[in-house]
C-alpha positions in Angstrom: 16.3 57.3 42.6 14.7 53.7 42.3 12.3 54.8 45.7 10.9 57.6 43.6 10.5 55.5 40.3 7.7 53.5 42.5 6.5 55.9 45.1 6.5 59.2 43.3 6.7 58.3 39.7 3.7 56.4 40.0 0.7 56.5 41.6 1.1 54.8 44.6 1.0 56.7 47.7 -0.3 53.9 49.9 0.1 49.9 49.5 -4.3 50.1 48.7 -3.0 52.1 45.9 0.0 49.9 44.6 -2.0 47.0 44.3 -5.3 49.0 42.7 -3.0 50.8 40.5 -0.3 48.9 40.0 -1.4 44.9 40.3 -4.6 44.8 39.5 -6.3 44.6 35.6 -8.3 47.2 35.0 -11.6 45.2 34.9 -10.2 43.8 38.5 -9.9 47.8 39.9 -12.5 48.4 42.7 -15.1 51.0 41.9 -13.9 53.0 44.8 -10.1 53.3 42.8 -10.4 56.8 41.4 -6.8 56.6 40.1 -7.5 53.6 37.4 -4.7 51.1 36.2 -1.1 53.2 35.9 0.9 52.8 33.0 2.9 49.7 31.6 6.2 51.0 33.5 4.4 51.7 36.6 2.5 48.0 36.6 5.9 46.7 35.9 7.5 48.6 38.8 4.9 47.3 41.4 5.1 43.5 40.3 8.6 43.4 40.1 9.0 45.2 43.1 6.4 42.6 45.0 8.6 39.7 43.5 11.7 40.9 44.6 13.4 41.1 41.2 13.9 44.6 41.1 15.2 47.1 43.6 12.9 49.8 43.7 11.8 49.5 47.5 14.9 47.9 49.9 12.5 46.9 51.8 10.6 44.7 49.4 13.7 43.6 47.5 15.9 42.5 50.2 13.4 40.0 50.9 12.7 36.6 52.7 14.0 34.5 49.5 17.1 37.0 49.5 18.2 35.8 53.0 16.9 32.7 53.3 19.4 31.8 49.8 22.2 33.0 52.0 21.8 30.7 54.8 23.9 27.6 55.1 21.7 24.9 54.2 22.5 23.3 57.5 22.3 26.4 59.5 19.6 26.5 62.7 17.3 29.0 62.0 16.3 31.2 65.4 12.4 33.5 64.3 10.8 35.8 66.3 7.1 36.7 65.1 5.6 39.8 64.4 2.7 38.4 65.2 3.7 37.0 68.6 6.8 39.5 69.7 6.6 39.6 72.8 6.2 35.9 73.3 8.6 34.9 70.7 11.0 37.5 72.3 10.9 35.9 75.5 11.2 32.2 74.5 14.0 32.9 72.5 15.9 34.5 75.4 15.1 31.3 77.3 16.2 29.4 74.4 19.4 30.4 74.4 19.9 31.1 78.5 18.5 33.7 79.4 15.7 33.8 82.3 12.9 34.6 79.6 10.8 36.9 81.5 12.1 40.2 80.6 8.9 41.8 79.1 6.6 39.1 80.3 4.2 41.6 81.7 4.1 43.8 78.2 1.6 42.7 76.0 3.4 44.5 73.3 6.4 46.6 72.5 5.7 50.4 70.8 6.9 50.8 67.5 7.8 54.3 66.2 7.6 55.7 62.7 9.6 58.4 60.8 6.1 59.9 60.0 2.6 59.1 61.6 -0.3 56.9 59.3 -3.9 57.3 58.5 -6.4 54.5 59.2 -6.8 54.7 55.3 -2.7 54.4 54.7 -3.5 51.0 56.7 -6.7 49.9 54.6 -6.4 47.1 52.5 -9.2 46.0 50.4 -10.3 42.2 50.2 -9.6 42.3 46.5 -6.0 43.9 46.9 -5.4 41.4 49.4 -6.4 38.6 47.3 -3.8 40.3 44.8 -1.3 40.6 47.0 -1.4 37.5 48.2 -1.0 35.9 45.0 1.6 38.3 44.2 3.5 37.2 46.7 3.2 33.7 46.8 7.2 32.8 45.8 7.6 34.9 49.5 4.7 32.9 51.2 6.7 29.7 50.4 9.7 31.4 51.9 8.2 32.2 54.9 6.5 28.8 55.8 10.3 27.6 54.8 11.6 29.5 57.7 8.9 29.3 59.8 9.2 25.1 59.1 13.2 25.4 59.8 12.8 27.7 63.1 14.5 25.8 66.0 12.9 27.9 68.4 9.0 26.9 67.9 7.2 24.3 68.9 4.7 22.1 66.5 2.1 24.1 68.1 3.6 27.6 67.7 4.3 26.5 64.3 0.6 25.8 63.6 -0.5 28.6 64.8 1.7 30.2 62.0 0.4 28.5 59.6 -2.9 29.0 60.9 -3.1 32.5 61.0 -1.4 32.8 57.2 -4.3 30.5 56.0 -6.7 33.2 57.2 -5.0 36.1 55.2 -3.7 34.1 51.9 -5.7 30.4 52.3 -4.9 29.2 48.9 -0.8 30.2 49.3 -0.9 29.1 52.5 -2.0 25.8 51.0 0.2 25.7 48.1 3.3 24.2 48.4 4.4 25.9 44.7 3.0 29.4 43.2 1.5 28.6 39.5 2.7 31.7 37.8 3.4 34.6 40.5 
């Protein structure tokens, strides 16, 4: 029931169309939006659902902050990168005794999906991403938390991290608290 609230309910059949229709004011909407800001309830839905506060996407609500608050404070911390799978895979296997060349010659590792996507289900718009970005700043913390605690990358690996979210979100990335996301 709470998945159809935000994905049928409103109007937000892709993530381009959460943020446009969902984040953003309306003087913020891009001209090519034909949809237009959604309703009070459906605006609520998408931000609270970015934050994490409310569970109407599992997969947005059960978040980095929600794990990363369950971990001992003490605990070691073990991450393996989207970003850098393969690699990551591999060095964690060494990391913990393995011979760390199991997929050394794949430069990545297929993914399937319960249904196929459209380049434009993939779009994202420079001013959603800006949105988004400082939508989820709280979870941009959480992330460089983890990525900071890993036990399994290197200062440069870590950089690299770092790097690469400054080039998608440069002022969260830079931020070491969100102002009012």
């Amino acid at each position: 029931e709470n998945v159809k609230e935000l994905y049928v309910d409103c109007p937000f059949w892709t993530f381009e169309e959460l943020i446009q229709n969902g984040v953003l004011s309306p003087e913020e909407v891009s001209d090519e939006n034909k949809e237009g800001p959604s309703s009070e309830t459906c605006h609520a839905r998408a931000i609270n659902s970015l934050h994490g506060t409310e569970n109407h996407a599992s997969h947005l609500y059960f978040n980095y902050q929600y794990y990363y608050e369950a971990v001992p404070q003490d605990a070691q911390i073990l991450v393996i990168r989207n970003e850098h799978l393969v690699d990551d895979w591999n060095d964690l296997e060494s990391f913990v005794g393995g011979k760390g060349k199991a997929n050394r010659d794949v430069q990545s590792i297929p993914k399937s999906n319960s249904y196929p996507h459209s380049a434009e289900d993939l779009f994202l718009s420079e001013s959603s991403q800006v949105a988004l970005c400082h939508e989820l700043c709280n979870e941009i913390q959480m992330y460089k938390s983890i990525l900071e605690r890993a036990v399994n990358l290197d200062k440069q690996q870590l950089q690299v991290s770092l790097d690469e979210l400054k080039a998608k979100c440069p002022e969260e990335a830079s931020a070491e608290i969100c102002s009012d996301a």
